[in-house]
BATORRO-545550 format. One record per residue (C-alpha): residue number from 1; residue in one letter; x, y, z. Coordinates in Angstrom, 2 decimals, always signed. Each point is the difference from the previous one (the first is absolute). Example, Ala and Ser with C-alpha at 12.3 -4.5 7.8 and 13.67 -1.06 7.14 Angstrom:
// BATORRO-545550
   nr  rest       xx       yy       zz
    1     A   +12.30    -4.50    +7.80
    2     S    +1.37    +3.44    -0.66
END
This chain:
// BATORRO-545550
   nr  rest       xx       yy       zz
    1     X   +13.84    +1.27   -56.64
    2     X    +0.98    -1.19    +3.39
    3     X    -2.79    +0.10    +2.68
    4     X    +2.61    +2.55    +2.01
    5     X    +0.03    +2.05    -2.92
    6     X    -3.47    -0.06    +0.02
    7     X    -0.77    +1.13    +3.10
    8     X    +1.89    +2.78    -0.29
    9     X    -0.45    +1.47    -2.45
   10     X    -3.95    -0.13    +0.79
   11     X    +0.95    +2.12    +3.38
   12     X    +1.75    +2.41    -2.06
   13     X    -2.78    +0.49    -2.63
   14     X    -2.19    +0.02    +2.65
   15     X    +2.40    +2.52    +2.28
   16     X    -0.12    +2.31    -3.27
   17     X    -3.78    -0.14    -0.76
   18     X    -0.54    +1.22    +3.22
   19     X    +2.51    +2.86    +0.30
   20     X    -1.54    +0.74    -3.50
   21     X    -3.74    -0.07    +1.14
   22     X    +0.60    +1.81    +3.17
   23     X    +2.24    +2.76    -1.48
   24     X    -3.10    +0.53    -2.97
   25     X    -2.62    +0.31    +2.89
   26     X    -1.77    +3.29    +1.01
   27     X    +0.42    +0.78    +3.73
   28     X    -2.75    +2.22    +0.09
   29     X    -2.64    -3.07    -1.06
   30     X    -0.86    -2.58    +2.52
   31     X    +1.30    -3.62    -1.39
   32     X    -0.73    -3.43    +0.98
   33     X    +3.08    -1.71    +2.45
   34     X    +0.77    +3.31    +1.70
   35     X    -1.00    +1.50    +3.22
   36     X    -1.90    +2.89    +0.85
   37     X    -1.69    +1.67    +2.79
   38     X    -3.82    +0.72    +0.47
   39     X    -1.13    +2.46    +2.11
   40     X    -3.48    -1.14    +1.56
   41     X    -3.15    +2.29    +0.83
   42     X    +1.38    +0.05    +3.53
   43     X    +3.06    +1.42    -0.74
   44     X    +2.29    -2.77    +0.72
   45     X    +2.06    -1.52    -2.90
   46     X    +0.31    -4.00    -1.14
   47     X    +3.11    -1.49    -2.07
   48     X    -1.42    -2.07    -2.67
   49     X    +1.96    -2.02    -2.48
   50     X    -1.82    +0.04    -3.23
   51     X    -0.71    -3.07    -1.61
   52     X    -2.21    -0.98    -3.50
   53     X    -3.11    -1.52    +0.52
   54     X    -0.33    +0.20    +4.01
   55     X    -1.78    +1.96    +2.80
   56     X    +1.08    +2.27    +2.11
   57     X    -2.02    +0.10    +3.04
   58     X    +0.14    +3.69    +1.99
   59     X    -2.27    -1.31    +3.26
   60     X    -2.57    +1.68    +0.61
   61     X    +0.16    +2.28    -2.99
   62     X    -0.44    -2.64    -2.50
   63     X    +1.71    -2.37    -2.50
   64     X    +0.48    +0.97    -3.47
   65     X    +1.98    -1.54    -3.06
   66     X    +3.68    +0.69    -0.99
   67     X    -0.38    +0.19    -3.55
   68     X    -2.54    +2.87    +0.51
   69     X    +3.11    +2.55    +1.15
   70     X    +2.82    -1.93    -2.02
   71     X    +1.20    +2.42    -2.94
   72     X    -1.33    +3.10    +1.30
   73     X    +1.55    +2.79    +1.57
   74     X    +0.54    +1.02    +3.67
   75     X    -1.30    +2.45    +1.75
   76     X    -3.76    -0.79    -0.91
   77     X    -2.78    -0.83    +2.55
   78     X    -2.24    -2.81    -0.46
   79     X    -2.86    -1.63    +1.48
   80     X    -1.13    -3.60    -0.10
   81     X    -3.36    -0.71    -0.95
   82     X    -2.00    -3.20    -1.66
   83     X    +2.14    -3.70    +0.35
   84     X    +3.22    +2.00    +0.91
   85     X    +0.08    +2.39    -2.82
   86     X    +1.30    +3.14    -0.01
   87     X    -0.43    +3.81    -1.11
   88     X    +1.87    +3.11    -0.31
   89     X    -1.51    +2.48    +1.97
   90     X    +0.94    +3.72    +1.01
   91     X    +1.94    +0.80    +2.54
   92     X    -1.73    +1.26    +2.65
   93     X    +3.23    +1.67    +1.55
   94     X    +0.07    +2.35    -2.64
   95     X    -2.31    +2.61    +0.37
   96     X    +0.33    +3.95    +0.81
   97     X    -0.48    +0.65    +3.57
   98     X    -1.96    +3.31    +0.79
   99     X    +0.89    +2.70    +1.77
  100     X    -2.57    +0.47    +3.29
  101     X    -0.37    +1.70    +3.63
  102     X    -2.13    -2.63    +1.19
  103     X    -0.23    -2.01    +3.34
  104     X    -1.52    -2.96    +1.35
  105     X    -0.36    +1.50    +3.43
  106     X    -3.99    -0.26    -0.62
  107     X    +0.62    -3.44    -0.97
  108     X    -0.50    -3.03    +2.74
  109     X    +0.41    -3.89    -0.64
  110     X    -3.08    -1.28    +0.22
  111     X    -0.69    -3.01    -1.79
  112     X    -3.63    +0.71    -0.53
  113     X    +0.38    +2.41    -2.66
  114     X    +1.04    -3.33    -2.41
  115     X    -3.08    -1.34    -1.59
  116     X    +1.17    -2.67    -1.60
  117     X    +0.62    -3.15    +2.87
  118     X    +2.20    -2.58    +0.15
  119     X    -2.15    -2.43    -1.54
  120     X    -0.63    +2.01    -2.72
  121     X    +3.63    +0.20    -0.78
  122     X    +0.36    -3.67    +0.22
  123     X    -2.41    -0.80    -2.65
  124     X    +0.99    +3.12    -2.56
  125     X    +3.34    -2.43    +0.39
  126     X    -1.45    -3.38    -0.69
  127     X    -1.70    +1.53    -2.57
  128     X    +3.43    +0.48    -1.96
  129     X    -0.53    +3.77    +0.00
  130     X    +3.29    +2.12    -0.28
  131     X    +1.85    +1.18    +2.69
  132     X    -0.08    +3.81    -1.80
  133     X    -3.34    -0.80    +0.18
  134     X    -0.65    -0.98    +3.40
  135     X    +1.63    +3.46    +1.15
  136     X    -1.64    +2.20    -2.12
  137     X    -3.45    -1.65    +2.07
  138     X    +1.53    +0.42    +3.36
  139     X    +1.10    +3.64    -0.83
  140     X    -3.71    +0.89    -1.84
  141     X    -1.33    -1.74    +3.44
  142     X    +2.18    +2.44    +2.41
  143     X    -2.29    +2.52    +0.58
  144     X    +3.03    +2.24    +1.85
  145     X    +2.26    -0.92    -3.05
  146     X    -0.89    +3.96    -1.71
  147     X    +1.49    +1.85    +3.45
  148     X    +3.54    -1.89    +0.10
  149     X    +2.56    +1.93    -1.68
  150     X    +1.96    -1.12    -2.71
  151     X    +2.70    -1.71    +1.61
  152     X    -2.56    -1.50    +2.38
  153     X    -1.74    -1.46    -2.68
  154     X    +3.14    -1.80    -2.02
  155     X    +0.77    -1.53    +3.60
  156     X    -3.34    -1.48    +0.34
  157     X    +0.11    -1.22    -3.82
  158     X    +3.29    -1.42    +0.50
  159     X    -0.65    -1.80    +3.53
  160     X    -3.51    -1.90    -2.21
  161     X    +2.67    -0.28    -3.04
  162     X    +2.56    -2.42    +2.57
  163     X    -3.38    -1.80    +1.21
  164     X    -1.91    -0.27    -3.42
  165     X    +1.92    +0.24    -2.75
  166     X    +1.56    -2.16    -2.38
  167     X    +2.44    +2.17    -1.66
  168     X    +3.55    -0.90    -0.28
  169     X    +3.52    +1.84    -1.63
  170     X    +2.68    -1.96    -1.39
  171     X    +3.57    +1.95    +1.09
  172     X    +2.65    -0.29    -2.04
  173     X    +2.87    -1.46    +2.09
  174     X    +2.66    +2.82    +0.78
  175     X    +2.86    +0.81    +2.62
  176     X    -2.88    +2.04    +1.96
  177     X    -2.48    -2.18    -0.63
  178     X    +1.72    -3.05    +1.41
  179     X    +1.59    +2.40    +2.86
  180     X    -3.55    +0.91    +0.61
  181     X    -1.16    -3.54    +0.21
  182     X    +2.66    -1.49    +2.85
  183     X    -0.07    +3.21    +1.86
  184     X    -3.65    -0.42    +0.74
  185     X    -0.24    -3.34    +0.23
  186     X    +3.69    -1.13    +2.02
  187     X    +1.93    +3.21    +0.29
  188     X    +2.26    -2.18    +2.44
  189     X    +0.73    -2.09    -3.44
  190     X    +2.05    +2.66    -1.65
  191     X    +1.31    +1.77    +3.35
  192     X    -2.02    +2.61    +0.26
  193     X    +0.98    +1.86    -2.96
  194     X    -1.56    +2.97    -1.23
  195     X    -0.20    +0.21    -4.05
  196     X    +1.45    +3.65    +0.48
  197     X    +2.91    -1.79    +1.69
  198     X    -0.03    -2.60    -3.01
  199     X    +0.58    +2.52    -2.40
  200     X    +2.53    +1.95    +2.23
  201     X    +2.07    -3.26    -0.16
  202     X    -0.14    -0.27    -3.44
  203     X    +0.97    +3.80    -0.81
  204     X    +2.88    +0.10    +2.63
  205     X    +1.27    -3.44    -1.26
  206     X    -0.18    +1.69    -3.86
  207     X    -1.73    -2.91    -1.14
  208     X    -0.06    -0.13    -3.56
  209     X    +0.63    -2.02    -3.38
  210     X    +3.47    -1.91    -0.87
  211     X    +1.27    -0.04    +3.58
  212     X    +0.69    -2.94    +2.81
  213     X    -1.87    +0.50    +3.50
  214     X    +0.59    -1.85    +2.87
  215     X    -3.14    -0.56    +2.34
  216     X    -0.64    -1.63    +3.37
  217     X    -3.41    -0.63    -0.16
  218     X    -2.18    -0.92    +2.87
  219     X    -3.02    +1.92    -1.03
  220     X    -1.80    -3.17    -1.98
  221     X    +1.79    +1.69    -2.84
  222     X    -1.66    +3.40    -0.42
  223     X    +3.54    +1.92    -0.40
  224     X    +1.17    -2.60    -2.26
  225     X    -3.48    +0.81    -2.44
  226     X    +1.06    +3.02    +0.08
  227     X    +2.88    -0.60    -1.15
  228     X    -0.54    -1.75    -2.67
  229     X    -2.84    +2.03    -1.17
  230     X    +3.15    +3.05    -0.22
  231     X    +2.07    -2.08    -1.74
  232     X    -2.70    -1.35    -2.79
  233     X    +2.05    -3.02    -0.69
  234     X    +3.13    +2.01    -0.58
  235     X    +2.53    -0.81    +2.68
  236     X    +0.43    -2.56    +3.25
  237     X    -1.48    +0.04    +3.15
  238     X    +1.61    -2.76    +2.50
  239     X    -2.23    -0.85    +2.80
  240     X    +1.57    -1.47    +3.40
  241     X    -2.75    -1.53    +2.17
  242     X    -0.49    -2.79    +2.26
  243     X    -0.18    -3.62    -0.31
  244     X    +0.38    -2.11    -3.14
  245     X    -3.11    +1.58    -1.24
  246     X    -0.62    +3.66    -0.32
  247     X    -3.59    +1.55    +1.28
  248     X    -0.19    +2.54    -2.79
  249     X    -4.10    -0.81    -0.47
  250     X    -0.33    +4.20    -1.28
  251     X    +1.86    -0.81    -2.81
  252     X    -2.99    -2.60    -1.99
  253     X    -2.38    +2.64    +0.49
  254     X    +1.13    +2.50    -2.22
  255     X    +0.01    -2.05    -3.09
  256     X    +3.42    +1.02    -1.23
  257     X    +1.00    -1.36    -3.65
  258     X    +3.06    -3.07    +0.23
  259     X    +2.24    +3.28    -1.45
  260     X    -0.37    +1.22    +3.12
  261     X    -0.08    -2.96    +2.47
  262     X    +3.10    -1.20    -1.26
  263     X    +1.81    +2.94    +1.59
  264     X    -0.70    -1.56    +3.32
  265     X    +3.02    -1.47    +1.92
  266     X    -0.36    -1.84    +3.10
  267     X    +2.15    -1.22    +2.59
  268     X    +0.19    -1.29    +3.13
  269     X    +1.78    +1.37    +3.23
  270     X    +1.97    -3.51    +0.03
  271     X    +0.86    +0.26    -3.76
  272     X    +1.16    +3.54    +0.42
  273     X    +3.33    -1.06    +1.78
  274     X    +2.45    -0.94    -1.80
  275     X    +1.35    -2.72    +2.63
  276     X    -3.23    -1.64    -0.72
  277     X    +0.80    -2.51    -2.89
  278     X    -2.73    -1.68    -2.18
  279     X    -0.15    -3.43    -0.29
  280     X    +1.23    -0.58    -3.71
  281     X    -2.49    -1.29    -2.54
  282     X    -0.38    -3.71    -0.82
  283     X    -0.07    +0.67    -4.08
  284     X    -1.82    -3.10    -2.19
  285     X    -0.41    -1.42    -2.94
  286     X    -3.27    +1.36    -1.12
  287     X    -0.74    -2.11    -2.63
  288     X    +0.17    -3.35    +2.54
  289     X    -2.71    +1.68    +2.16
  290     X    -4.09    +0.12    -0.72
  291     X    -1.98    +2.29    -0.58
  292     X    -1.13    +0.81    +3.86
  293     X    +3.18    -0.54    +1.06
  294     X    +1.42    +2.22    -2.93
  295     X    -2.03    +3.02    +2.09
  296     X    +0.83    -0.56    +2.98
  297     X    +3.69    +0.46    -1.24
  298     X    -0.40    +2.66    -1.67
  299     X    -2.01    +1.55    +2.69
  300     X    +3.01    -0.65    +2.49
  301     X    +2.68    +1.62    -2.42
  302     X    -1.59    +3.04    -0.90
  303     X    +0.15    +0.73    +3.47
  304     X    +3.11    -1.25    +1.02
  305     X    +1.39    +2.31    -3.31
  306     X    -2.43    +3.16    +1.51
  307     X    +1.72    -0.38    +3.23
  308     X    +3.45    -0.25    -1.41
  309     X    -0.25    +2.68    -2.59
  310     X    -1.67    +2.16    +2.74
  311     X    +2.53    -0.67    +2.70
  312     X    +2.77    +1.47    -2.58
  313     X    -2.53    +2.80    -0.84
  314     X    +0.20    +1.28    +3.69
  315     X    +3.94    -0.70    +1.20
  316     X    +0.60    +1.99    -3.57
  317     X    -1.62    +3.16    +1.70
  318     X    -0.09    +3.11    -2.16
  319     X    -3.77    +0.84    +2.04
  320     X    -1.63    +2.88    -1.03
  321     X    -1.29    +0.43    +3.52
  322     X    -1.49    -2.14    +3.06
  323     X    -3.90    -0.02    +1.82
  324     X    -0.40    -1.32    +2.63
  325     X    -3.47    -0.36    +1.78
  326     X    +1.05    -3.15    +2.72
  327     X    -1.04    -1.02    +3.52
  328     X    +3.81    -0.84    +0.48
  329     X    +2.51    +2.75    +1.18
  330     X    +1.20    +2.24    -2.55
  331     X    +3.73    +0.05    +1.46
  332     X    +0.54    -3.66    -1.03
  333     X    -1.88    +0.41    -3.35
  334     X    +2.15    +2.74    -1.13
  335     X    +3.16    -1.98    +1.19
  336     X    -1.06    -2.97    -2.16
  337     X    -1.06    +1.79    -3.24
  338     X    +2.23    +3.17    -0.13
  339     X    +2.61    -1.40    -1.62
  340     X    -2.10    -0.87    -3.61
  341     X    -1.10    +3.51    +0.18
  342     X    +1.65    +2.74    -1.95
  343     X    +1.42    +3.15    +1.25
  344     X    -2.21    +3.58    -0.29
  345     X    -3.16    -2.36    -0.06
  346     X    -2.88    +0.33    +2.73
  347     X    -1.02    -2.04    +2.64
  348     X    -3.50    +0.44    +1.11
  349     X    -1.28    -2.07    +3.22
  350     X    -3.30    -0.18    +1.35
  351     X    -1.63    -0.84    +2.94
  352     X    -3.27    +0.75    +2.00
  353     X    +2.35    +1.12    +3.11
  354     X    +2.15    +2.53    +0.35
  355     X    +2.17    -1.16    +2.73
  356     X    +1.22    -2.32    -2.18
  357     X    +0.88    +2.05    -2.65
  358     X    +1.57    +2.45    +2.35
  359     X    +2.62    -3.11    +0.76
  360     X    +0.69    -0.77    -3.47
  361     X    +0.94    +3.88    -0.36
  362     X    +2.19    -0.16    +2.83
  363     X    +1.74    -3.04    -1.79
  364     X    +0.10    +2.12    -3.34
  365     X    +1.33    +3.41    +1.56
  366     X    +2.71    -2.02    +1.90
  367     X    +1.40    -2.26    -3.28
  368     X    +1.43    +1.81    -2.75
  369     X    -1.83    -1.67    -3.09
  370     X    -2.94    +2.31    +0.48
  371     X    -0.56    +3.81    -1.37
  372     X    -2.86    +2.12    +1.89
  373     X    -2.08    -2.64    +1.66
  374     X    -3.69    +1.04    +0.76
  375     X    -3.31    -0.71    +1.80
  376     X    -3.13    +1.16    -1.88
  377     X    -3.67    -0.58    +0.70
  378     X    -2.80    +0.83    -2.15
  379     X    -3.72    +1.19    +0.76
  380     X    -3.00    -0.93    -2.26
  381     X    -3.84    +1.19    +0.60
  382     X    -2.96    -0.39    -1.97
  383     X    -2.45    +2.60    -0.39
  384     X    -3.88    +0.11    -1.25
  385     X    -0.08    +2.98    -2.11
  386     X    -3.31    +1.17    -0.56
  387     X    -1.49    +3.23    -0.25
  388     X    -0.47    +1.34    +3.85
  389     X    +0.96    -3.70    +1.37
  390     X    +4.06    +0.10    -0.38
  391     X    +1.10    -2.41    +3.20
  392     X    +2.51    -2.43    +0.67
  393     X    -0.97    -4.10    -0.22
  394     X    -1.01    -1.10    +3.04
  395     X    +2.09    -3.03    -0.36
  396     X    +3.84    +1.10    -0.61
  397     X    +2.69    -2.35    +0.61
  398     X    +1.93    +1.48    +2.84
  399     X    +3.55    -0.33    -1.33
  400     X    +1.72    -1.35    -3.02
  401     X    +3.29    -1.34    +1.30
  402     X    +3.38    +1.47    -0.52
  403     X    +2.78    +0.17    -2.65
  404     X    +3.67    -0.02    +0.83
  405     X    +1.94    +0.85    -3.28
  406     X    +3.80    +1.06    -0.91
  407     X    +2.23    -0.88    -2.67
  408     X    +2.73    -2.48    -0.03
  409     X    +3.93    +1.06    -0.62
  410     X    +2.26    -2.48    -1.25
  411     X    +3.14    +0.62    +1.75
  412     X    +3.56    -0.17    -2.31
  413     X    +2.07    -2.01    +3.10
  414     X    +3.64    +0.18    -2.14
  415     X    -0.44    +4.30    +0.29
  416     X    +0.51    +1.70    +3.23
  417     X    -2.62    +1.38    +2.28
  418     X    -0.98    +3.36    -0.81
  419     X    +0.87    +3.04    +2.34
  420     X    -3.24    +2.13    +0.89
  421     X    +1.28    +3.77    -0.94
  422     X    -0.85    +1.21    +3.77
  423     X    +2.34    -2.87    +1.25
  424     X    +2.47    +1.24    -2.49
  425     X    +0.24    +3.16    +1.77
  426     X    -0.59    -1.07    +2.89
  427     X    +3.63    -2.14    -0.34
  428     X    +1.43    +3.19    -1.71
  429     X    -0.28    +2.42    +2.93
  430     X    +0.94    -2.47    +2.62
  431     X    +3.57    -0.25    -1.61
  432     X    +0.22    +3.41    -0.36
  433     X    -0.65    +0.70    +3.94
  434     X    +2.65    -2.29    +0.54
  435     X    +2.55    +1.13    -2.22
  436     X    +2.79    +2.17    +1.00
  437     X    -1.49    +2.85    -1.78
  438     X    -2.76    +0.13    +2.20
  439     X    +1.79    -0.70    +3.36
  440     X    +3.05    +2.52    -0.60
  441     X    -1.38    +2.51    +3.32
  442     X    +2.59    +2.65    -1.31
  443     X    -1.96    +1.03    -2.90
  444     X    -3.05    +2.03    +0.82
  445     X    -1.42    +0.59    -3.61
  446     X    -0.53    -4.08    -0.03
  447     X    -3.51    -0.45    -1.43
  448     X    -1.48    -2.57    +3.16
  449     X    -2.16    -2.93    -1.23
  450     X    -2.93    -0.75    +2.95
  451     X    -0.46    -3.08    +0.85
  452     X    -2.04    -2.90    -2.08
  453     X    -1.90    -1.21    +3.19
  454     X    -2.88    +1.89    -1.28
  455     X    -2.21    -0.41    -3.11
  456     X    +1.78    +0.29    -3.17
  457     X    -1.37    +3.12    -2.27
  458     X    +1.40    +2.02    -3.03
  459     X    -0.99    +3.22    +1.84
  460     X    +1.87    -0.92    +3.07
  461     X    +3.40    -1.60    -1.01
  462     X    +0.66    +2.33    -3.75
  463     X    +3.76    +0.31    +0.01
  464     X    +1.49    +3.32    -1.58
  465     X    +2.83    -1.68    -2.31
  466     X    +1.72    +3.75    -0.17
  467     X    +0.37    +0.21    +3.23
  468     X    +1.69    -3.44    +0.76
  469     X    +2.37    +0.90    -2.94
  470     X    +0.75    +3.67    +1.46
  471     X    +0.27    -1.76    +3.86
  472     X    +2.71    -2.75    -2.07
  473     X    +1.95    +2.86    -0.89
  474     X    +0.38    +1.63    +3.09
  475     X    +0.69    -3.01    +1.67
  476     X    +3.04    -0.78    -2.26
  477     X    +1.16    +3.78    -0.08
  478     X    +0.24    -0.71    +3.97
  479     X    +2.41    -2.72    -0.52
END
């Protein structure tokens, strides 16, 4: 066997055993080589990729060992104890919240009433005790602790908990959860957009299994996640983005099987025209070259073959529909990808402004490949519900951004223009107020048509066929 042969057929054993061993694996266990994201005591939330046999350092919180959480399921809490171990413990979330008329309006801050110092709490740490244990000393130490109400008292738990504890949750990566992630962190990353928004896009743009999307992406690839979380491996989504490279980082996070990464399509906005030609392929003779050069080759064809084969995927059109979430002007966009698109598909658009949405409408009403063009914008709030504390969060995004969506027409150029019925009768009654019928000033009986100069209505302009027949006979029993 050739050392081409070789090679090959190594990458496709190896291409297989991996489809095979990611297809077999259970999503709902955390596994080594995969991402996930831990929320800390404080609240905020770290993306760790997983390896065997390493560290993962959380700052202040700690450092515990990977194989400790690899193989178990998400969703459980643990705390790191003893030369980085770790230990399932109860949530602490999860408890039943009482019912109670209480204030704290006898209540003052005084620091005093905290009998255990700050040097106290300094060595209870170096002694390696707990951070569960720590608070349970500073809240038998509060000597005001009993008159807080309830919800006073989880507050002042959880405020120690961000300071003291080591207790960590592995999150399972999801569309929210990564949504979640950039839109606290960089919400400028992904444009702004609301997950509420997110999954209006996807709804309007009937996402789903066995069909081809189009997207324009500019979002770090959060709609294009979402789209090919929809379509589960079954089906194309073509990208368009900027650059040689595309940015679509969102897309590694969510640890999607080679099923389902293979239904990504990307291309370039130079690669999209068609006056654009690529540079043909220098084919070789691959059993001349080595083994690193062998590689490299192969490296270079694959993608000169993507390129190609995705180049004919896009000028063969047949879309199911087209996204499009860009800092460029929609007008020009729509120019450039309409034609690939099918007819009765949607278009959705979105961007953070209205204004400019409110152009690209203008463009839509006044072209004819466009049926019922809209501007929607959607409102999200979140709420603490508990029992005689219902209120808003205190820290609401103001605004999700805007959606612009219509469906595309495909218009049949070799059949003629259809008549709108109103200008149909509009046409009808002008020749009949200028036919002889209607001008002959001898015949009183003649049944007068008004004039068209007003609005057209079926209550207004309802001609009487009988008596344009009966006024045609008297008119001819004249002559």
């Amino acid at each position: 066997m050739s050392a081409v042969s070789q090679i090959t057929e190594d990458i496709i054993i190896k291409s297989e055993e991996n489809q095979e061993e990611r297809e077999e694996q259970d999503t709902s266990l955390i596994l080594d080589n995969q991402y996930i994201f831990i929320q800390l005591p404080s609240g905020n939330i770290k993306v760790v990729k997983l390896q065997k046999d390493t560290n993962v350092s959380l700052g202040k919180f700690g450092t515990f060992h990977s194989n400790g959480i690899i193989g178990r399921p998400f969703g459980h809490s643990y705390e790191i104890y003893d030369n980085y171990q770790v230990k399932v413990i109860k949530n602490v979330a999860l408890y039943e919240v009482d019912e109670t008329d209480a204030n704290n309006k006898e209540i003052l801050d005084d620091p005093s009433k905290q009998k255990l110092s700050y040097q106290e709490i300094e060595k209870l740490k170096k002694q390696g005790l707990e951070g569960q244990d720590i608070i349970k000393k500073m809240v038998e130490g509060h000597s005001a602790f009993d008159q807080k109400t309830e919800y006073s008292k989880a507050k002042y738990i959880k405020r120690k908990e961000a300071k003291f504890s080591r207790v960590f949750t592995p999150i399972k990566p999801t569309l929210y959860s990564v949504w979640e992630y950039f839109f606290s962190k960089n919400p400028g990353k992904i444009r702004d957009m609301r997950i509420d928004t997110l999954s209006q896009i996807l709804s309007l743009a009937n996402v789903r299994a066995y069909t081809k999307m189009l997207v324009v992406d500019d979002t770090q690839g959060l709609v294009i996640t979402g789209v090919m979380e929809r379509l589960g491996g079954y089906g194309i989504v073509l990208g368009i983005h900027d650059g040689e490279n595309h940015n679509y980082d969102i897309v590694r996070y969510m640890n999607f099987s080679k099923k389902i990464h293979d239904s990504l399509l990307t291309l370039s906005w130079q690669q999209v025209f068609k006056e654009e030609i690529q540079a043909p392929f220098n084919y070789q003779d691959e059993s001349t070259l080595s083994e690193k050069d062998l590689k490299y080759y192969l490296r270079r064809k694959v993608n000169y073959e993507r390129i190609r084969d995705t180049r004919e995927i896009l000028w063969r059109g047949e879309f199911d529909g087209l996204i499009v979430a860009s800092q460029y002007q929609p007008e020009s966009i729509l120019e450039t990808l309409m034609p690939y698109v099918s007819g009765s598909r949607p278009i959705i658009i979105y961007h953070i402004n209205k204004e400019v949405l409110i152009n690209a409408c203008v463009y839509m009403k006044i072209s004819k490949k466009f049926l019922n063009p809209q501007i929607t914008e959607s409102w999200l709030r979140q709420y603490q519900v508990l029992p005689g504390r219902i209120h808003p969060s205190m820290s609401t995004s103001g605004g999700g951004g805007y959606l612009l969506h219509a469906t595309h027409i495909v218009i049949n150029e070799s059949l003629p223009t259809p008549i709108p019925s109103y200008m149909k009768q509009k046409d009808t009654l002008e020749e009949l107020n200028k036919s002889d019928f209607c001008n002959n000033n001898s015949i009183d009986e003649t049944v007068k048509i008004e004039s068209l100069d007003q609005n057209v209505t079926s209550e207004n302009y309802l001609v009487n066929s009988e008596e344009l027949q009966e006024a045609e006979n008297k008119r001819i029993k004249l002559e």
